[in-house]
N, C-alpha and C positions, 0 to 999 in steps of 0.2 A: 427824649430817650426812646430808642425803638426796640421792638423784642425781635430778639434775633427768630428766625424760622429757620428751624432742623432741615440741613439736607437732608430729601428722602434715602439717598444711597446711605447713609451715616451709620445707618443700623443694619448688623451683620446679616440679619436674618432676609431682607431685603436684594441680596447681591444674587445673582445668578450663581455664582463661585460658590455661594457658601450653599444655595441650594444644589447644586452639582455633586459638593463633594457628602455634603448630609444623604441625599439620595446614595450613593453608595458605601458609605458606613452601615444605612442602615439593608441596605442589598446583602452587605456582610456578613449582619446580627444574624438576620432571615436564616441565612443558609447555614450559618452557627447554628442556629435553634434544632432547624431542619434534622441535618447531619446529627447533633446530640441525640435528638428523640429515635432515628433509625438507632442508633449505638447503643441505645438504653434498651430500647426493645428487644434486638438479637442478642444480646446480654442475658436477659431475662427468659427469653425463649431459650438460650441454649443451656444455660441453667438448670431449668424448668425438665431441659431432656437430660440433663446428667453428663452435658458435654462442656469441657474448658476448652476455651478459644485459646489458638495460641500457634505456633509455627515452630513447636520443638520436633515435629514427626519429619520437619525435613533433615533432619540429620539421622534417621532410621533406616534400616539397610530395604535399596527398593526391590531386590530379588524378583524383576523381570527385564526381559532383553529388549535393546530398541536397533533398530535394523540398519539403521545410519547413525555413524560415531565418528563426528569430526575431529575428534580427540577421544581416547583412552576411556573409555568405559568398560564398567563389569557389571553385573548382576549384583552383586555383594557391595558397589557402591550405596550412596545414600542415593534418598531422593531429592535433596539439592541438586547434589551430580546431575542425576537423569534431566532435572530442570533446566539443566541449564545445557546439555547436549538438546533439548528440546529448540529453546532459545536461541544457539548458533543454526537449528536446522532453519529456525524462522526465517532468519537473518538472512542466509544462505537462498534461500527462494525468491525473498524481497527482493535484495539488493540484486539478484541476474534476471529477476521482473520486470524491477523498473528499467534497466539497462536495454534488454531487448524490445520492450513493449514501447518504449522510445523510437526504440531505433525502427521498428515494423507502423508504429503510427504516424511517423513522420512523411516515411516512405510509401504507406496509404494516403497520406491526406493530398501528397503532390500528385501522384498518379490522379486522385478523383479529379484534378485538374488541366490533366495531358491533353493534350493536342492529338495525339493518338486514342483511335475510337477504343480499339481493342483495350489496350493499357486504364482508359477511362473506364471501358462498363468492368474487365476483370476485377477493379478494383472497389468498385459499386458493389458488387457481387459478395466480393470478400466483408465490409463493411457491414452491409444490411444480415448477411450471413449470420453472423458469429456476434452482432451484437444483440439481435432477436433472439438467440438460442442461448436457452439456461446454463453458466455455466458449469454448475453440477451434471448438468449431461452428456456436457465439452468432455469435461475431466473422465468421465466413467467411457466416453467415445476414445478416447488417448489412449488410458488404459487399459483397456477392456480388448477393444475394437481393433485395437493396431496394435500395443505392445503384446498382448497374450499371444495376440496372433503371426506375431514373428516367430522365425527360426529359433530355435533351442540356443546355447552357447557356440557348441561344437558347431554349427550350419550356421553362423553369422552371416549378415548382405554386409558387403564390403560397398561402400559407397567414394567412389577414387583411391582404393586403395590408404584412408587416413583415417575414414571414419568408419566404425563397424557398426551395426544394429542388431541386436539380436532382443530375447525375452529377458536378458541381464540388461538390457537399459541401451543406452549410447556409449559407446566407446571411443575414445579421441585417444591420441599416440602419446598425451603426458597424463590421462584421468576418465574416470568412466564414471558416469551418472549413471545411476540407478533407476527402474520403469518408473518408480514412485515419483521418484523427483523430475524426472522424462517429462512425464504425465503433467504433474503441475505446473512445471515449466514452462510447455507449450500451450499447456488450456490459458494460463493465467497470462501470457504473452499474445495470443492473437484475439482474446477476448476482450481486454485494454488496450490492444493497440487500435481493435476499429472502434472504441470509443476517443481515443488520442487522435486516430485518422481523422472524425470529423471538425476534432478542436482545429487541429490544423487547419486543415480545409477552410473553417471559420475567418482564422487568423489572417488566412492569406489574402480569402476575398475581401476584410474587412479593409487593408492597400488602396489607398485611390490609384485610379488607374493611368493616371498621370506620371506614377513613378514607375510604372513600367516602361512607358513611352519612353520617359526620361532615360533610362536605362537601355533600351535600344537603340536609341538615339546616341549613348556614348559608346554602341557597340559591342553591349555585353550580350552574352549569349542566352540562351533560358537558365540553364543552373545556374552560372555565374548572379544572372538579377537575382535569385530567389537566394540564394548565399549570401550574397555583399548587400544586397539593397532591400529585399522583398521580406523575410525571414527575421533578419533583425526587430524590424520597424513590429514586425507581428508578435513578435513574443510577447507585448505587454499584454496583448488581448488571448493570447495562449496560454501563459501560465497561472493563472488563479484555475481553472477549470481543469486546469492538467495537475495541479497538484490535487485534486479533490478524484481524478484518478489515481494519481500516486497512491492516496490512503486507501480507497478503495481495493487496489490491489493488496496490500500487506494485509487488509480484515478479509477477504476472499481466500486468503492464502492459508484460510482457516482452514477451508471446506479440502483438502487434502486428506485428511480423515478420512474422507468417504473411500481412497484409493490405499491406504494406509500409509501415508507418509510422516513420519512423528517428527512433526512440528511440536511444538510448545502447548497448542491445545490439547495433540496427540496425547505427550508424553503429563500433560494435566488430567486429564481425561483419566490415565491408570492411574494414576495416584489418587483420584479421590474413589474411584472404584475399591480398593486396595484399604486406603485409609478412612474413607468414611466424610474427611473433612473438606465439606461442598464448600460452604464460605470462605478457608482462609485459599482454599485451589482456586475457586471461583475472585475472588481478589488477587490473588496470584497471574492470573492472566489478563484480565480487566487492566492490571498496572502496566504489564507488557504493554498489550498495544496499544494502551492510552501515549506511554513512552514512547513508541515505536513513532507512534502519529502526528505525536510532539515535533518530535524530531525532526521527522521529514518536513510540517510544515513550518517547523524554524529555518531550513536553509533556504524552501522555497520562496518563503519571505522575502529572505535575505536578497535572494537570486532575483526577484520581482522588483526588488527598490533600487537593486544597480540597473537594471535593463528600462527602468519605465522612462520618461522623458519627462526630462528636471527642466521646469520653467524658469531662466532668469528674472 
């Protein structure tokens, strides 16, 4: 009769599996623990000052004005309200941020690549320009420097007869942006697009240069390869660093403040001046654009696992 010997894998503690998922239970507790102990603290701290934590002051009339209202606002609304006109102004910035700063970084990054001298260094120039330079001093250059110093309403520059410019902002024939949002617009648009320029740039050269051959070879033109052939192939290596610009922009879109644009920090910003309540505003905004950031890197994701190249 023989004694059997214990598989060493037999016992749980022994598996890679069960140390994988042990290691993050207890990664879990950790951050339980953590979290609890800040919570007991500022509990106690605000206590200790005679202040109750709590988010009943957003229903109290905010009785001050904010200067862009995408919807219906009044002074006598709450400060919910105002939060949340803050929150569409966010939105609002973002989203024609990312759009254009796409569309100016793309268009940077193939220029740094032209066959034409001129179109190459202009675009060198644009690049190293504007991504060296702070853009808090972009944004105060915008508006400061060019919008103050437009024409009044009445003496608008008509530019083709479609677009107007004046110290009222941009004017287009269905809607007129405001200097504020001018301002951010354009700081926050050419200042991530020569950052986007050089991902580009990156992506494209990272191409063996065998497919462009190949593509001459079947007669395609220069756009044409960099559309159907060149462009494609590059996005795997373009988007992880392009969405880390994406967020970038939307947490920069903070710094509009400085020109007075009432964004969501703007319009957080009066309210805890007003109400006193640093914490539950300072969490108020923190959750924005944790959300905001969320978000954006949920589709890029998404966007990143359809375009990358699936291995049979």
């Amino acid at each position: 009769m023989t004694n059997k010997i214990p598989n060493p894998q037999s016992y749980p503690w022994q598996s890679e599996r069960f140390w994988r998922i042990a290691s993050q239970l207890i990664l879990v507790f950790v951050v339980g623990v953590v979290i609890a102990v800040f919570a007991s603290n500022l509990t106690r701290n605000l206590q200790q000052l005679g202040i109750e934590f709590g988010f009943g002051f957003l229903q109290h009339q905010a009785s001050f004005d904010i200067a862009e209202t995408p919807i219906p606002y009044q002074p006598s609304d709450s400060y919910g309200h105002a939060l949340i006109i803050g929150l569409i102004n966010s939105l609002r910035i973002a989203i024609a941020g990312l759009v254009l700063s796409t569309i100016v970084g793309i268009g940077a990054g193939a220029a740094r690549l032209s066959d034409n001298w001129l179109v190459r260094n202009l675009s060198w120039v644009y690049v190293e320009t504007f991504r060296n330079t702070p853009l808090l001093l972009q944004l105060l250059f915008w508006y400061s420097a060019v919008f103050l110093s437009l024409p009044n309403t009445e003496n608008k520059l008509s530019l083709g007869n479609l677009i107007y410019v004046s110290q009222g902002g941009i004017e287009f024939p269905w809607f007129t942006m405001a200097p504020e949002f001018s301002a951010l617009l354009l700081g926050l648009t050419f200042y991530t697009g020569s950052f986007i320029a050089e991902i580009v740039r990156g992506g494209i050269q990272s191409i063996p240069k065998g497919q462009w051959e190949a593509s001459t070879s079947l007669g395609l033109n220069t756009l044409s390869t960099l559309r159907l052939v060149i462009f494609p192939q590059a996005l795997r290596v373009i988007i992880p660093p392009l969405t880390s610009q994406y967020l970038n922009l939307t947490k920069n879109s903070s710094l509009g403040i400085a020109i007075g644009y009432p964004d969501i920090y703007f319009v957080a910003s009066t309210t805890f001046n007003q109400t006193g309540r640093a914490v539950e505003v300072m969490l108020l905004i923190m959750l924005t654009y944790l959300s905001i950031s969320l978000t954006i890197s949920l589709f890029m994701n998404i966007f990143n696992r359809n375009v990358r190249i699936k291995e049979s």
